[in-house]
C-alpha positions as a LaTeX table, in Angstrom:
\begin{tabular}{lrrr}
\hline
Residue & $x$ (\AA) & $y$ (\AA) & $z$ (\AA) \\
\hline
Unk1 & 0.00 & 0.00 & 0.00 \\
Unk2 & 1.18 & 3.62 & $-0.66$ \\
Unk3 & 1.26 & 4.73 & 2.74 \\
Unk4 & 4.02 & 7.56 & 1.71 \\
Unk5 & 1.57 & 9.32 & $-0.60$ \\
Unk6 & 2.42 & 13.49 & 0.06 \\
Unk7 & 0.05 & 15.18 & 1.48 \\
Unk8 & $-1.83$ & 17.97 & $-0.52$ \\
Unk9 & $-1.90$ & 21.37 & 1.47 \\
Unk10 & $-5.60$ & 22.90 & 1.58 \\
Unk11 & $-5.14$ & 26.25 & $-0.13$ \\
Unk12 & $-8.30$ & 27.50 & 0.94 \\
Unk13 & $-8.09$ & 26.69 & 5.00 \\
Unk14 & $-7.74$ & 29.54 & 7.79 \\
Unk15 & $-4.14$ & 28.05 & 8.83 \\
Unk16 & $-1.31$ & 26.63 & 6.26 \\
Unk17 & $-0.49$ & 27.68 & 2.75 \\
Unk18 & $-1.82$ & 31.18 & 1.23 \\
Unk19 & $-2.19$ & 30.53 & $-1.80$ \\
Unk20 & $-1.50$ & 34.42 & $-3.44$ \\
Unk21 & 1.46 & 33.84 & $-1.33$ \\
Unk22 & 2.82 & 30.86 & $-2.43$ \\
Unk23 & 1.83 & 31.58 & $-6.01$ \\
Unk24 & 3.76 & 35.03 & $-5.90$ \\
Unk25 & 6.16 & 34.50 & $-3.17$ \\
Unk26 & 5.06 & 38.57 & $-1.69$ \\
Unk27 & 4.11 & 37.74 & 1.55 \\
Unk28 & 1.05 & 38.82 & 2.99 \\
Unk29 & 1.18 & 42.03 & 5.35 \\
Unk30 & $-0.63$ & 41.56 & 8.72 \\
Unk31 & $-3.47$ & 43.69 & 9.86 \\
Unk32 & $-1.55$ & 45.71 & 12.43 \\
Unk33 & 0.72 & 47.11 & 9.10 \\
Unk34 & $-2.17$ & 49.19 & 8.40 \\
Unk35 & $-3.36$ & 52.12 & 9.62 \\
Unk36 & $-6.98$ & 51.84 & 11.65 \\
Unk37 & $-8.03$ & 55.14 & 9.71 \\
Unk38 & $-9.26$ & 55.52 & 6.64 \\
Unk39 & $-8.62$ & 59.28 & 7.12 \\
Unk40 & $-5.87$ & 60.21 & 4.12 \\
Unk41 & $-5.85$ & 57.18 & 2.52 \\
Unk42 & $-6.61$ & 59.36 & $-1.28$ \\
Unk43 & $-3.68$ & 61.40 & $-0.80$ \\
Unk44 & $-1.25$ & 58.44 & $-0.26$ \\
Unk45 & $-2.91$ & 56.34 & $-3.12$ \\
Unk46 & $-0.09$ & 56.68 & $-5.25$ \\
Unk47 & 2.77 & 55.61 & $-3.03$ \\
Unk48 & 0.82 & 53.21 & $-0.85$ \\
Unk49 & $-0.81$ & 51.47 & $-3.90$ \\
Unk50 & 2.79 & 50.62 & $-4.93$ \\
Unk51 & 4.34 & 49.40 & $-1.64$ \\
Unk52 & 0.92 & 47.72 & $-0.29$ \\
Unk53 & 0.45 & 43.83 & $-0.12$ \\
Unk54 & $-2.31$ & 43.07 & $-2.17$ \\
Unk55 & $-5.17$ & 40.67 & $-1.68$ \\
Unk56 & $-8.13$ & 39.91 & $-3.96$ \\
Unk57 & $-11.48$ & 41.29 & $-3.32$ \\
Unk58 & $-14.63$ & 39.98 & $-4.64$ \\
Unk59 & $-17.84$ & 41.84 & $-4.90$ \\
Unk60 & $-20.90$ & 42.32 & $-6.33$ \\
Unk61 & $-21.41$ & 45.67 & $-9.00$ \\
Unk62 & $-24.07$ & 46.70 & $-10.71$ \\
Unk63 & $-24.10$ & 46.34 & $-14.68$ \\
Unk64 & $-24.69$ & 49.71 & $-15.38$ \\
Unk65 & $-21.60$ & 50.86 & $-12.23$ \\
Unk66 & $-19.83$ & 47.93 & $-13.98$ \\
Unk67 & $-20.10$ & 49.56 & $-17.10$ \\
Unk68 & $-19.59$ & 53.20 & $-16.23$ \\
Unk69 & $-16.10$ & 52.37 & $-14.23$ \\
Unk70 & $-14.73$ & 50.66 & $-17.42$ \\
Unk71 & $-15.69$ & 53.44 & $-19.77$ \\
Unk72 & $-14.50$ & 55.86 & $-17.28$ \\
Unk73 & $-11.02$ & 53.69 & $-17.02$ \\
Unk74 & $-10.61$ & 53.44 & $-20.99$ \\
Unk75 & $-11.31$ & 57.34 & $-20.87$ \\
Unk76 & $-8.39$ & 58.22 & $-18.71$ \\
Unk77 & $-6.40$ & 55.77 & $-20.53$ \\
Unk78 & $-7.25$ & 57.31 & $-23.88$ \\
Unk79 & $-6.33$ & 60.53 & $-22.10$ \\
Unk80 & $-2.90$ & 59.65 & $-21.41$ \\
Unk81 & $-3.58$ & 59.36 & $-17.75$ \\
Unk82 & $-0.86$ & 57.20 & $-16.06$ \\
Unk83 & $-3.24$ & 54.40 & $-14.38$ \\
Unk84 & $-1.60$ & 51.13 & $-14.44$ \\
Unk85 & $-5.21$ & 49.19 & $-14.23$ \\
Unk86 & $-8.64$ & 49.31 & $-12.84$ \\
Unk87 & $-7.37$ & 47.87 & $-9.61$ \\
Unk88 & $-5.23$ & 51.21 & $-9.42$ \\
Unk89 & $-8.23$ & 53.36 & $-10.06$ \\
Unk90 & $-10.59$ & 51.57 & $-8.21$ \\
Unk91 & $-8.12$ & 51.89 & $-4.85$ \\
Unk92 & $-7.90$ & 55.41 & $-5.75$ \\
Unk93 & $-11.87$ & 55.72 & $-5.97$ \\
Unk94 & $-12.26$ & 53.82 & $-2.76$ \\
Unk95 & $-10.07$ & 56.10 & $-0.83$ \\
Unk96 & $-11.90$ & 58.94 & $-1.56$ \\
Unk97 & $-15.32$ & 57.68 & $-1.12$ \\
Unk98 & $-14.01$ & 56.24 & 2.38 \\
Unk99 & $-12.68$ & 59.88 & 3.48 \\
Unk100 & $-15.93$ & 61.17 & 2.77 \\
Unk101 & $-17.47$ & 58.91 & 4.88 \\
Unk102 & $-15.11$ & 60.33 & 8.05 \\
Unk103 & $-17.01$ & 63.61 & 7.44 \\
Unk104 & $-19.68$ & 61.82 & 9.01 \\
Unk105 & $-23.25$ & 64.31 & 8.26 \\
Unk106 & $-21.52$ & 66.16 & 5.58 \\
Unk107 & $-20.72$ & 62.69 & 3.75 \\
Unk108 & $-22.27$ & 62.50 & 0.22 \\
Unk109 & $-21.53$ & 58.73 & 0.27 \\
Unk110 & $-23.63$ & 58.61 & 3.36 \\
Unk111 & $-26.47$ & 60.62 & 2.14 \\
Unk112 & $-26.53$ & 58.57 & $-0.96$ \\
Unk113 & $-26.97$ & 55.37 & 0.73 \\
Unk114 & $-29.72$ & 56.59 & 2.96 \\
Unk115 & $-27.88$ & 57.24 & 6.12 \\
\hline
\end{tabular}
């Protein structure tokens, strides 16, 4: 019997092998690396977006959003705006709807969602 059969590491358990890490050899930065602010975040976009540890994000977009953010993002590169990709822009987009929200009543990201 094949008793000495390796064992397969389970990429997608809590402990063990990350899988973004061990594809890319980056290794992943730990939660007390970042600041517990979003307060600033737009202004650094540029520099942090290029020393951050990045980690895939799924979410769910409307079509038409969907749609708007990739015209917009083939507009700026038609432009000659340097944005490496839609992650880049999307960060960038992020951070300024997140400082809004610190404004707390004054937030037009609030108001919009009915807050």
């Amino acid at each position: 019997m094949a008793t000495d059969r390796k064992k397969t590491p389970d990429f997608f358990g809590e402990d063990g092998l990350d899988p973004v890490e061990t594809a890319t050899g980056y290794p992943q930065g730990s939660p007390e690396d970042e600041p517990a602010t979003s307060s600033g975040a737009a202004a650094k976009i540029g520099q942090a977006v290029e020393m951050a540890v990045k980690k895939k994000a799924g979410f769910y977009l409307s079509v038409n959003i969907l749609n708007r953010f990739t015209l917009k993002f083939h507009e700026l590169k038609l432009a000659g705006v340097a944005i490496d990709n839609k992650s880049t822009l999307l960060e960038a987009a992020l951070g300024f709807a997140l400082d809004d929200m610190d404004k707390g009543e004054g937030s037009q990201v609030l108001k919009k969602i009915g807050r």
